[in-house]
DSSP file (Angstrom, degrees, kcal/mol; ACC not computed):
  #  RESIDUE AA STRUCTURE BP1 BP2  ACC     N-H-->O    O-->H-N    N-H-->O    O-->H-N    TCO  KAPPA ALPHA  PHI   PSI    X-CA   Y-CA   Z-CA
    1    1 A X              0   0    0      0, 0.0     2,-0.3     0, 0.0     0, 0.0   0.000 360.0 360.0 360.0 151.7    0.0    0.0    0.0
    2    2 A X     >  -     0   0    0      1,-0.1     4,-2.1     0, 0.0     3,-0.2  -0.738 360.0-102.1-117.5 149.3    1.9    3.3   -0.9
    3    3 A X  H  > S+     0   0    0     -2,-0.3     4,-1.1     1,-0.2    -1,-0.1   0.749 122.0  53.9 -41.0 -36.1    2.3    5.9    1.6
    4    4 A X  H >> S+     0   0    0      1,-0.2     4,-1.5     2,-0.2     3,-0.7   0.975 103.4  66.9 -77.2 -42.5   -0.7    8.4    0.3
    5    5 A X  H 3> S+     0   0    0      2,-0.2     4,-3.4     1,-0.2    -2,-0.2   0.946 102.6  42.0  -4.1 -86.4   -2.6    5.1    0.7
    6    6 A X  H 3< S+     0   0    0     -4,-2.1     4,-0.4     1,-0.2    -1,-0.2   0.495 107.5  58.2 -59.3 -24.2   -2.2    5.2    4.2
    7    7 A X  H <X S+     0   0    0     -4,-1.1     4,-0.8    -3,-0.7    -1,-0.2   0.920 104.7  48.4 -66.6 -70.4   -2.8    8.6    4.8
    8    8 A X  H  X S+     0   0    0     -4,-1.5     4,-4.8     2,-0.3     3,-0.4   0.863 114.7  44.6 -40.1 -71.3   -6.0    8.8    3.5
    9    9 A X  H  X S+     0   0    0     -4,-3.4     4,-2.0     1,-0.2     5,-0.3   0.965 113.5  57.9 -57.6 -46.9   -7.3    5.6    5.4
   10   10 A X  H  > S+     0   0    0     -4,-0.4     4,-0.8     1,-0.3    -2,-0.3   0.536 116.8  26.1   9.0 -72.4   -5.7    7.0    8.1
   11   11 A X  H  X S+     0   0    0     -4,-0.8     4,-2.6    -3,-0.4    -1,-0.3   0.827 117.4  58.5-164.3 -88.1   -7.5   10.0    7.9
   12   12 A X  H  X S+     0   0    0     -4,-4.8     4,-1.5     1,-0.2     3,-0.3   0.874 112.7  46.9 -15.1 -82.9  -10.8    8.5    6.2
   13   13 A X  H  X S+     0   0    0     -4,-2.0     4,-1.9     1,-0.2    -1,-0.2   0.781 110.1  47.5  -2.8 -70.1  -10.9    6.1    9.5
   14   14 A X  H  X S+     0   0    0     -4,-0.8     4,-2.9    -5,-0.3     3,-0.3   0.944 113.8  52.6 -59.0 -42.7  -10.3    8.8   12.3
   15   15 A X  H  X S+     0   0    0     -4,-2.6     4,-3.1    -3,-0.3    -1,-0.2   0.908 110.9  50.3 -49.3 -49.9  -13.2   10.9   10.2
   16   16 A X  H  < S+     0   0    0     -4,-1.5    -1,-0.2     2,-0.2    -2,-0.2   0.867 107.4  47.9 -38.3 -53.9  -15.3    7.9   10.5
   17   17 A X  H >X S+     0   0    0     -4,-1.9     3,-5.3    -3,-0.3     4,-2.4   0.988 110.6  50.8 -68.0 -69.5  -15.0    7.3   14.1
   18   18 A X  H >< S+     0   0    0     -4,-2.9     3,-0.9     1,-0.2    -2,-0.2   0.750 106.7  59.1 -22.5 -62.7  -15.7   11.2   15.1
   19   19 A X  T 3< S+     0   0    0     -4,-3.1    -1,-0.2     1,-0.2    -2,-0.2   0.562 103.9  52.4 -33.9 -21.3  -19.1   11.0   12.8
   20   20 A X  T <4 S+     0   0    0     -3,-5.3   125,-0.3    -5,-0.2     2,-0.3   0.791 103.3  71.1-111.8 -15.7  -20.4    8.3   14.8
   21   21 A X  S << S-     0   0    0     -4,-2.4     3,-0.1    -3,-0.9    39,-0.1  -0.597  88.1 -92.6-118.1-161.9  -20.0    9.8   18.1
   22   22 A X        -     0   0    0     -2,-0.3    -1,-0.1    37,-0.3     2,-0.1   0.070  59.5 -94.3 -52.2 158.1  -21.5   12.5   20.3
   23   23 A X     >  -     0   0    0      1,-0.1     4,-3.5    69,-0.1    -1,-0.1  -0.319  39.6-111.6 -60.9 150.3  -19.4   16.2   19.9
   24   24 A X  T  4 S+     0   0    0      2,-0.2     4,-0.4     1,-0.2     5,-0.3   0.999 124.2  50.0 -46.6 -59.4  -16.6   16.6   22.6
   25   25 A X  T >> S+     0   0    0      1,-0.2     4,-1.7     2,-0.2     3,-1.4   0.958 113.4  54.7 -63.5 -27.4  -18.2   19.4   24.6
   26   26 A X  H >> S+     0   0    0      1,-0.2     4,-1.8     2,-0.2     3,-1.7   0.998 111.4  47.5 -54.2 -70.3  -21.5   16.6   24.3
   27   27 A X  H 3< S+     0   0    0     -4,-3.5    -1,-0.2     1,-0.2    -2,-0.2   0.437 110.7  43.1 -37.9 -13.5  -19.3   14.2   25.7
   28   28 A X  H <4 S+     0   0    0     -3,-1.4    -1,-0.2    -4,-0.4    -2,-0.2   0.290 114.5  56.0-122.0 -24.1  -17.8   16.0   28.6
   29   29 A X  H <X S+     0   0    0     -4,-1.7     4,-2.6    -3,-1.7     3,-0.2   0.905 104.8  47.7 -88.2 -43.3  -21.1   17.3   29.3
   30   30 A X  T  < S+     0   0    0     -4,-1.8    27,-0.2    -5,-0.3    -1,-0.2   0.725 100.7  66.7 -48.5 -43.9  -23.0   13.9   29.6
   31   31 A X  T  4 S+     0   0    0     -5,-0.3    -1,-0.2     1,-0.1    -2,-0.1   0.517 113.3  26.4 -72.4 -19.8  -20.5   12.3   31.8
   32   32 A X  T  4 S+     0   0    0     -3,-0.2    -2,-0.2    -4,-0.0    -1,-0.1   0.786  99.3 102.9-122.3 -33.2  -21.1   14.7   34.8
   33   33 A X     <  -     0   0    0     -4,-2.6     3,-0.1     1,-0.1    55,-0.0   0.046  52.9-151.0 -62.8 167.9  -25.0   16.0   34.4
   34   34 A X  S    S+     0   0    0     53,-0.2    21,-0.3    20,-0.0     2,-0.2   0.730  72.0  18.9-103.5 -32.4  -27.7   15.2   35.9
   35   35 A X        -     0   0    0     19,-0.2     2,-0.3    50,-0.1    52,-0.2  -0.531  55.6-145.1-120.9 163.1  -30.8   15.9   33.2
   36   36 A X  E     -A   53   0A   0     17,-1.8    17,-0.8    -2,-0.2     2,-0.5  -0.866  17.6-138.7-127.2 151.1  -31.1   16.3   29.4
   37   37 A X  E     -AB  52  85A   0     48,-0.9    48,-3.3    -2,-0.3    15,-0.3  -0.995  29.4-159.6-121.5 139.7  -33.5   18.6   28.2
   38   38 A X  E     +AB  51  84A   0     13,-2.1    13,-1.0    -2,-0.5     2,-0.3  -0.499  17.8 176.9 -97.1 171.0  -35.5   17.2   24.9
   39   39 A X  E     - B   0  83A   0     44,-0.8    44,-2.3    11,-0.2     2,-0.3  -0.888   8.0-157.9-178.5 121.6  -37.2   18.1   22.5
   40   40 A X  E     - B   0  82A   0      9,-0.3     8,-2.5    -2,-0.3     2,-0.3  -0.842  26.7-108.3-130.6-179.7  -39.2   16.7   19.1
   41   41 A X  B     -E   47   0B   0     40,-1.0     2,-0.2    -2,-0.3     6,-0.2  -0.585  36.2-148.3 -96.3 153.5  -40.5   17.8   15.6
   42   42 A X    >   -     0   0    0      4,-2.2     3,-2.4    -2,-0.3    -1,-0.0  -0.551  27.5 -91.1-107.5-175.2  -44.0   17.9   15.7
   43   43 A X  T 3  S+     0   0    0      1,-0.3    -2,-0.1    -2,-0.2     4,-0.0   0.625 125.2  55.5 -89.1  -8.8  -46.1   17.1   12.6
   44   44 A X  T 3  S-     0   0    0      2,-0.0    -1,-0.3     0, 0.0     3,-0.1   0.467 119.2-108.4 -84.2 -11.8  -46.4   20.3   11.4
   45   45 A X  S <  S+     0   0    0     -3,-2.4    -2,-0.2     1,-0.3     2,-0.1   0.244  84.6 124.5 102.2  -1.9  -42.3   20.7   11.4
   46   46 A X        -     0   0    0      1,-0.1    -4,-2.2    -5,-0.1     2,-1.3  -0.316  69.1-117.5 -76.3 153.2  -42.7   23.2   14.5
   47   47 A X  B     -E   41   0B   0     -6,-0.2    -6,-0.2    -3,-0.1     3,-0.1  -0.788  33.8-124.7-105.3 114.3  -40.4   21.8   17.6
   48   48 A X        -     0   0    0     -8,-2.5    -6,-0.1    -2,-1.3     2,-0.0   0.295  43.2 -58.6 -50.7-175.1  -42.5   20.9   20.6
   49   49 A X        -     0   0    0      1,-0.1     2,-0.6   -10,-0.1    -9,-0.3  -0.241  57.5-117.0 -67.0 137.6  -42.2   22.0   23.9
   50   50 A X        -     0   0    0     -3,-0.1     2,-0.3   -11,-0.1   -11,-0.2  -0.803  37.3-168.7-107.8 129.8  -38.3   21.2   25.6
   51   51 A X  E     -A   38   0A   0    -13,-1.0   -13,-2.1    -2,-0.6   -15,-0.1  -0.849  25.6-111.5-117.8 134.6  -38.8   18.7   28.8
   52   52 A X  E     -A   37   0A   0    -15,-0.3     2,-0.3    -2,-0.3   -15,-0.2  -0.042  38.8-167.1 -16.5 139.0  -36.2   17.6   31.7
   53   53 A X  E     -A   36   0A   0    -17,-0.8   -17,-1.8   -16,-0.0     2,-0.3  -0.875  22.0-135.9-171.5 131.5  -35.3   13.6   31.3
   54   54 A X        +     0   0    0     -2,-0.3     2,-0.3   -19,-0.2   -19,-0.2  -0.432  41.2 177.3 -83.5 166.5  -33.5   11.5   33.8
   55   55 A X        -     0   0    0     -2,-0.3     2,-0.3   -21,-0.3     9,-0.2  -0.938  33.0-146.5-168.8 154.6  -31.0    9.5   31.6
   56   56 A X  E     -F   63   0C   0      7,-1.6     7,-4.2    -2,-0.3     2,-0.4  -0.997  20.6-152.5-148.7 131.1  -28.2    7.0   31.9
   57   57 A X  E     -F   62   0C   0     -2,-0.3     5,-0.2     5,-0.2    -2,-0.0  -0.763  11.0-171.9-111.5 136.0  -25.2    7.4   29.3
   58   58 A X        -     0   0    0      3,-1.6     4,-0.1    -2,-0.4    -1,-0.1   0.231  50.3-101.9-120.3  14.5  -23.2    4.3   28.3
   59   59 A X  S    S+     0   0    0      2,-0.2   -37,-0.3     1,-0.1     3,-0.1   0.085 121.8  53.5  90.1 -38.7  -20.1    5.9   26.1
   60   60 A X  S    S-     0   0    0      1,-0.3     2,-0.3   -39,-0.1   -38,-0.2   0.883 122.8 -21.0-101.1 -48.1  -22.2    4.7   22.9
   61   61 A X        -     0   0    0     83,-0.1    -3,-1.6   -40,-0.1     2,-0.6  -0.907  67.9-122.1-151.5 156.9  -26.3    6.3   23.1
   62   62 A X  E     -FG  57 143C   0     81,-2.9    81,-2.4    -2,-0.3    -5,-0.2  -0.990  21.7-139.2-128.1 151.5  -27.9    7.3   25.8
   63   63 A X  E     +FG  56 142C   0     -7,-4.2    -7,-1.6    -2,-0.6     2,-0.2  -0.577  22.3 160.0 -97.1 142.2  -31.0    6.3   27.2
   64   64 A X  E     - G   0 141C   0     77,-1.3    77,-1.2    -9,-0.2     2,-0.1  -0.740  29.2-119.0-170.3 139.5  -34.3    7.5   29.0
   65   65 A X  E     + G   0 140C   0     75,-0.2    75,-0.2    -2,-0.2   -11,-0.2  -0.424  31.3 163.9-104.2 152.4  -37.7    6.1   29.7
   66   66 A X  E     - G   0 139C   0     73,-2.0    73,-1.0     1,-0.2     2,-0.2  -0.355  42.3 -83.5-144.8-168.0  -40.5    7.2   28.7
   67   67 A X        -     0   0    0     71,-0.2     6,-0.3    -2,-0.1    -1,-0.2  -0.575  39.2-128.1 -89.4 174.1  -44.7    6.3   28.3
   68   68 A X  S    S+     0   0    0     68,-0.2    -1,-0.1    -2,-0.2    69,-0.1   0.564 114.6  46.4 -91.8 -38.9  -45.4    4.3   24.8
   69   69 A X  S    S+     0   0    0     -3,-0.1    -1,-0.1    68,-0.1     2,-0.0   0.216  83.9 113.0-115.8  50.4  -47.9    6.9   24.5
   70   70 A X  S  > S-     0   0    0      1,-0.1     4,-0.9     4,-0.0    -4,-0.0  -0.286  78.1-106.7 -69.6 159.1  -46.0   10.3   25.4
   71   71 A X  H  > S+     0   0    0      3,-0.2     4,-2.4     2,-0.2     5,-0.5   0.853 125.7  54.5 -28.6 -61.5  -45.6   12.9   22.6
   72   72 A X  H >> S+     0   0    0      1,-0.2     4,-2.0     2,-0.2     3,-1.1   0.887 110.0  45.8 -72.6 -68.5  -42.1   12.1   22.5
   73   73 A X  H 3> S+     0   0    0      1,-0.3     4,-3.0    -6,-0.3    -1,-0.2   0.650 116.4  44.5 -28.9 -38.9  -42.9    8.1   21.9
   74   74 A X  H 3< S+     0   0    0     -4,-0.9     4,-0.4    -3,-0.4    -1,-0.3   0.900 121.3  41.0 -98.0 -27.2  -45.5    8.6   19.3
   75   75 A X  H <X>S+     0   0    0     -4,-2.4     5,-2.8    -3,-1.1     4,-1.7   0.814 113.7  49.6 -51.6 -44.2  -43.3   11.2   17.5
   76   76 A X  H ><5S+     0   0    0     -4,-2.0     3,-1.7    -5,-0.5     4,-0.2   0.982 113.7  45.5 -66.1 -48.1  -40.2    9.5   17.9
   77   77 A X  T 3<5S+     0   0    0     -4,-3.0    -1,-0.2     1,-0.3    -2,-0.2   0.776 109.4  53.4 -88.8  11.9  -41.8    6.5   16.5
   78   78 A X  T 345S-     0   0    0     -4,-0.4    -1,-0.3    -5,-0.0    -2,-0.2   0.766 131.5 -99.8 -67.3 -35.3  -43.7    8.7   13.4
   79   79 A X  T <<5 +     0   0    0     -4,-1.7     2,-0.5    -3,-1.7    -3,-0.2   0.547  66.7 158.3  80.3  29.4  -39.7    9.8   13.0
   80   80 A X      < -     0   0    0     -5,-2.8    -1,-0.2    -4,-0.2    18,-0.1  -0.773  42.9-115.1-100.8 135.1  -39.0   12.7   14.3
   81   81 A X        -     0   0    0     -2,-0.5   -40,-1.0    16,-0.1     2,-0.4  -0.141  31.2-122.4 -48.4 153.5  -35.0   13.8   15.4
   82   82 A X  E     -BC  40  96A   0     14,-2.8    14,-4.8   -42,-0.2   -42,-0.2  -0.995  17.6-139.1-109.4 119.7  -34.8   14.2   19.2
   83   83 A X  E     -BC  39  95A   0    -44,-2.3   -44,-0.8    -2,-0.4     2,-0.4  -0.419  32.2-153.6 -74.1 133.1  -33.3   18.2   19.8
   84   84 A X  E     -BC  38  94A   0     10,-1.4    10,-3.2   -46,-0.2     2,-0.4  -0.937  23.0-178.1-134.1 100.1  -30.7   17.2   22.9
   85   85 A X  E     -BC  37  93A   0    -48,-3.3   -48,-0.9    -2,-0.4     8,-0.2  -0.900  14.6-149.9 -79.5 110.1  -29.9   19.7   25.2
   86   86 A X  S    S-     0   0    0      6,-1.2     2,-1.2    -2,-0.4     5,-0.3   0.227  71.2 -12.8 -46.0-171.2  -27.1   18.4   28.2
   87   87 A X  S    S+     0   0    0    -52,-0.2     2,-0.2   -51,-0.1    -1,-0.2   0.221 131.8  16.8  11.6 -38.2  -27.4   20.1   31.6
   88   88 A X  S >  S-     0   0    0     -2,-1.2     3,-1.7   -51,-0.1   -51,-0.2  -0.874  92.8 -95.1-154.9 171.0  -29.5   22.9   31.4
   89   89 A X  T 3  S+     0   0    0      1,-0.3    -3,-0.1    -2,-0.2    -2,-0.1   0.582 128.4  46.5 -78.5 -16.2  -32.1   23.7   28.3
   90   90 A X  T 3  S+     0   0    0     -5,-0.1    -1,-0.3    -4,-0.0    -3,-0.1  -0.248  89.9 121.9-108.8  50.9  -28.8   26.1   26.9
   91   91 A X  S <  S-     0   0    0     -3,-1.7     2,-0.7    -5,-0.3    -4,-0.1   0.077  85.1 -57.9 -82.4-138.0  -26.5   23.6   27.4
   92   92 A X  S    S-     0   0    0    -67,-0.2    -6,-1.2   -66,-0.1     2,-0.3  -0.743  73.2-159.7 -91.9 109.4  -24.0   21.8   24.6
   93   93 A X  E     +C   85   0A   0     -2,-0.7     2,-0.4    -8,-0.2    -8,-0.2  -0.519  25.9 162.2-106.1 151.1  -26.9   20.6   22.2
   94   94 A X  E     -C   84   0A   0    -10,-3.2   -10,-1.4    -2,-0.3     2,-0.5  -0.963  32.3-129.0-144.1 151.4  -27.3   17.6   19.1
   95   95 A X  E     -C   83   0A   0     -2,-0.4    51,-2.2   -12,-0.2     2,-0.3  -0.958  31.9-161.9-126.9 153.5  -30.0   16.2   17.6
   96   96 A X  E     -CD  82 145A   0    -14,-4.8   -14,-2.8    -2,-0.5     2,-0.7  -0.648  29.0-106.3-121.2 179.4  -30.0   12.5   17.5
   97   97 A X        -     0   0    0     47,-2.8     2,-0.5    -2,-0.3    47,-0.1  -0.579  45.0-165.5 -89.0  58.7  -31.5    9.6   15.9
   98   98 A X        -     0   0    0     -2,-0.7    45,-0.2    45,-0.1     2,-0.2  -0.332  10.4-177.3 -81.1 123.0  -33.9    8.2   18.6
   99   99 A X  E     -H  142   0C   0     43,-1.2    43,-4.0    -2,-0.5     2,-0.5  -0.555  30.4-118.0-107.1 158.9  -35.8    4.4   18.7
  100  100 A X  E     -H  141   0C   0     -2,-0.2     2,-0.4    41,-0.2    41,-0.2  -0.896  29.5-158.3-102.0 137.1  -38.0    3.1   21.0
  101  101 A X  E     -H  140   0C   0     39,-1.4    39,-1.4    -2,-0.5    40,-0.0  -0.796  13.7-169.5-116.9 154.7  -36.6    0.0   22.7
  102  102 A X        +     0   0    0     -2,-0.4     2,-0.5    37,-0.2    34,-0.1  -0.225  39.3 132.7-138.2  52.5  -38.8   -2.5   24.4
  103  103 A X    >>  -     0   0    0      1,-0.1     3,-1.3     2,-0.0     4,-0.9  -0.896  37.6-167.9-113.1 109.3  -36.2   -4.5   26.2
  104  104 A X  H 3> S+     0   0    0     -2,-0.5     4,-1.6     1,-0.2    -1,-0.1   0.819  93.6  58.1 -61.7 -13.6  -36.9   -5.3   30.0
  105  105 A X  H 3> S+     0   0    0      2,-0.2     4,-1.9     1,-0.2    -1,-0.2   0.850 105.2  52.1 -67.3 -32.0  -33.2   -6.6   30.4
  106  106 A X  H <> S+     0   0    0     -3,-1.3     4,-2.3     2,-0.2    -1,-0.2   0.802 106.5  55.4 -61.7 -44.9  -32.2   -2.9   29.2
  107  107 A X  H  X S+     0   0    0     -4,-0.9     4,-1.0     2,-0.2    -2,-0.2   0.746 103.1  52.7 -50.3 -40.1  -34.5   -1.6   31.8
  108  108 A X  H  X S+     0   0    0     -4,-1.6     4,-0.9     2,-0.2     3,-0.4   0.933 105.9  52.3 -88.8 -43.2  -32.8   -3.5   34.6
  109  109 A X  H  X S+     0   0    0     -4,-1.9     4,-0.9     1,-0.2    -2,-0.2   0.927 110.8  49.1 -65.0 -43.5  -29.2   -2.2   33.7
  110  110 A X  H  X S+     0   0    0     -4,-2.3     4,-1.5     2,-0.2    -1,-0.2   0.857  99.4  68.8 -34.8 -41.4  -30.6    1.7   33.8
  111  111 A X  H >X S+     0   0    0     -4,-1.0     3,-3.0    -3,-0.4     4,-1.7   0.933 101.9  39.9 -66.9 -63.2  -32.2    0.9   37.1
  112  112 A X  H 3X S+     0   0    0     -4,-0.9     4,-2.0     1,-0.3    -1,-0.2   0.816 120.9  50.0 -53.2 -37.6  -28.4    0.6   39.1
  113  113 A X  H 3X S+     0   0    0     -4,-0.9     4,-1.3     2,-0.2    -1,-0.3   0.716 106.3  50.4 -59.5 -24.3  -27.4    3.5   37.1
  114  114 A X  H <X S+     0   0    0     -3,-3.0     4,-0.9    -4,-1.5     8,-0.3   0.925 110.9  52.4 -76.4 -37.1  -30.4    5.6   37.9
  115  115 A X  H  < S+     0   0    0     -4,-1.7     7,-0.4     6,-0.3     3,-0.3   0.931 103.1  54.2 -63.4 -52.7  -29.7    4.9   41.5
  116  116 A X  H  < S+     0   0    0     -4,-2.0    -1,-0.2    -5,-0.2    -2,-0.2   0.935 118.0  42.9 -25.3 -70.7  -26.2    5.9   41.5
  117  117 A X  H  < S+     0   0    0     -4,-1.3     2,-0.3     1,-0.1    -2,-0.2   0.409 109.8  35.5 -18.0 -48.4  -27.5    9.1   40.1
  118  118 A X  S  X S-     0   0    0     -4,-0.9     4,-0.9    -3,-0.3    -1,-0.1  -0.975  72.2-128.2-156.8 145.8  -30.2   10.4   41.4
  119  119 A X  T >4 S+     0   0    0     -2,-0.3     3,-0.8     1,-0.2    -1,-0.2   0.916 105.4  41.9 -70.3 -68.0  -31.2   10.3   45.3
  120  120 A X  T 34 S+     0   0    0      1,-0.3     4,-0.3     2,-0.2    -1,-0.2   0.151 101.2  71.0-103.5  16.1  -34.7    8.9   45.1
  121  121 A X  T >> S+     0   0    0     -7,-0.2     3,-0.9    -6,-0.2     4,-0.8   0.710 100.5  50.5 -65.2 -51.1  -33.7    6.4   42.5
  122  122 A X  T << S+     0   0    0     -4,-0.9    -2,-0.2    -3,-0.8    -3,-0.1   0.559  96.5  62.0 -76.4  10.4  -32.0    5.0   45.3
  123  123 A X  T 34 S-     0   0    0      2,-0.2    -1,-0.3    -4,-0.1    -3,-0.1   0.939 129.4 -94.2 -91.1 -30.6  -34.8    5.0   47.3
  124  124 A X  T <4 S+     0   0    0     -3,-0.9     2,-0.4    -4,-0.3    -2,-0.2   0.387  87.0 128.8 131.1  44.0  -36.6    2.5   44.6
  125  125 A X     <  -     0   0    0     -4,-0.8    -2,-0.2     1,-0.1    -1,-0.0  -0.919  65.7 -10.0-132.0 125.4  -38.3    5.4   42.8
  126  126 A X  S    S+     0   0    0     -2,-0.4     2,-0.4     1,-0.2    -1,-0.1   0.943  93.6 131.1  67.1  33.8  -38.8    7.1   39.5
  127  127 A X  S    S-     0   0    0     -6,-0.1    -1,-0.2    -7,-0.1   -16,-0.1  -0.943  76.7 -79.6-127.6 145.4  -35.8    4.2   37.8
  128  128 A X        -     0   0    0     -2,-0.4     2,-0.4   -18,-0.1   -14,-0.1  -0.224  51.3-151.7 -32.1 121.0  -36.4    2.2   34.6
  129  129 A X    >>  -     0   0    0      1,-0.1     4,-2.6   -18,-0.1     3,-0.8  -0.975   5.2-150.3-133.0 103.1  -38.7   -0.9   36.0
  130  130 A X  H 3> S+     0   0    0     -2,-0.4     4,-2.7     1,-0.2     8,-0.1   0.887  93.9  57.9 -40.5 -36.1  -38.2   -4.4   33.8
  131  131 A X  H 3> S+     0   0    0      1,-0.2     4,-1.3     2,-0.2    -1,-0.2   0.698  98.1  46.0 -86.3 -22.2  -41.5   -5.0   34.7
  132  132 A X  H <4>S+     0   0    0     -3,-0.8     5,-3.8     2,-0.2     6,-0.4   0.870 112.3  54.2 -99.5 -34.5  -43.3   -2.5   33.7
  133  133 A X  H ><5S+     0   0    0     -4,-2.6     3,-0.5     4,-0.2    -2,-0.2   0.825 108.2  55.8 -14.4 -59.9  -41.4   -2.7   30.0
  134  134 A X  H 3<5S+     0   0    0     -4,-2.7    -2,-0.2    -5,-0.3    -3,-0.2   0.876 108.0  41.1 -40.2 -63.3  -42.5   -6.1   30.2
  135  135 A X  T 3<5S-     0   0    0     -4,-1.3    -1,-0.3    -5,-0.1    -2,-0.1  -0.147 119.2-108.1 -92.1  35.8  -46.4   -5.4   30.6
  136  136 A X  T < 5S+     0   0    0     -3,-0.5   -68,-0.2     1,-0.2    -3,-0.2   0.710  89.8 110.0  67.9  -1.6  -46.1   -2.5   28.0
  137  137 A X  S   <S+     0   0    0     -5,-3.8     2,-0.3    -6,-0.1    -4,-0.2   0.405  72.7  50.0-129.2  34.9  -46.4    0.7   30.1
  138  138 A X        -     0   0    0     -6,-0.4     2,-0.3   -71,-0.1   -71,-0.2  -0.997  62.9-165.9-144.7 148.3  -42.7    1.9   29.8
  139  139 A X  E     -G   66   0C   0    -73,-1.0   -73,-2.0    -2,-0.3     2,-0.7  -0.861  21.0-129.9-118.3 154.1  -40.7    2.3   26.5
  140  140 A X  E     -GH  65 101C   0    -39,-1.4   -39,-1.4    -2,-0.3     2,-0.4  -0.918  15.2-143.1-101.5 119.7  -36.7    2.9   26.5
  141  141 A X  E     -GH  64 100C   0    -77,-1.2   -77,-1.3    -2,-0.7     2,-0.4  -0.779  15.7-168.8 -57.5 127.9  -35.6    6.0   24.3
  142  142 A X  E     +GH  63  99C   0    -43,-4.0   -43,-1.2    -2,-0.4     2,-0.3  -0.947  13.7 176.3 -99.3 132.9  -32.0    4.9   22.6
  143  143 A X  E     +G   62   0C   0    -81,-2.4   -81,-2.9    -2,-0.4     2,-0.2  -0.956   7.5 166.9-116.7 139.2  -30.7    8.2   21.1
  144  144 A X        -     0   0    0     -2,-0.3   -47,-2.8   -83,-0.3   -83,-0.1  -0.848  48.4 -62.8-132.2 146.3  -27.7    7.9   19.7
  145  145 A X  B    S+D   96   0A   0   -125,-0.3   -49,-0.2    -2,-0.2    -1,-0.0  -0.089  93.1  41.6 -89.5-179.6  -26.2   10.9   17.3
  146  146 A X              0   0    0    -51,-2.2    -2,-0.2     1,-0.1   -52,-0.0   0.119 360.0 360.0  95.8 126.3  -27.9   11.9   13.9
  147  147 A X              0   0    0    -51,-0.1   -51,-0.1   -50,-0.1    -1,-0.1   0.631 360.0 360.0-118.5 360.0  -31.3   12.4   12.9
């Protein structure tokens, strides 16, 4: 492979990797906060109201639970981006590509993270519940970035 070769993947690669995840200051921001503030397009193309979300960030998407039949659920699953602000509603903002996940096993790994997190998680409050995944009356947001 000849030197310009190699440069190029090189290069190409690194371009790759960046594209597929969050922005820096999004990363840096994620890691320490407490809330995300959200936001989706509504059908008319206007951007709905932006609401507070507990979340648990894994390095790859972050996560946050929701009804199956919120606004954000029935949008998200019409196709509408999710508007991401970190920490406060002007924090370091993306919009991502967000699915609804309906895996209780996903649920139970947010729950020990939620508690970490937030105080009256750890009381056995307001955290991602397999069980109620299970029966259908909590949905996981994945967003991940990119709409």
């Amino acid at each position: 492979m000849s030197m310009i070769a190699c440069v190029l993947l090189t290069l190409f690669g690194a371009a790759m990797v960046a594209a597929a995840g969050f922005p820096p200051d999004v990363t840096t921001a994620l890691r320490s906060s407490k809330e995300i503030y959200v936001a989706t397009r509504r059908a008319d193309g206007s951007q709905s109201k932006v609401v507070p979300v507990w979340f648990m960030y894994d390095g790859d998407a972050i996560y946050f639970a929701t009804g199956p039949e919120s606004y954000k659920a029935r949008r998200i699953r019409h196709g509408s981006p999710l508007f991401v602000w970190v920490g406060s509603a002007n924090g370091p903002h993306f919009v991502g590509r967000a699915t609804l996940e309906k895996d209780p096993e996903l649920a139970a790994r947010m729950a020990p993270a939620y508690s970490q997190k937030y105080w009256i998680a750890w009381l056995g409050l307001f955290r991602p519940n397999p069980e109620r995944v299970r029966a259908g009356k909590t949905v996981i947001v994945k967003v991940v970035p990119g709409d």
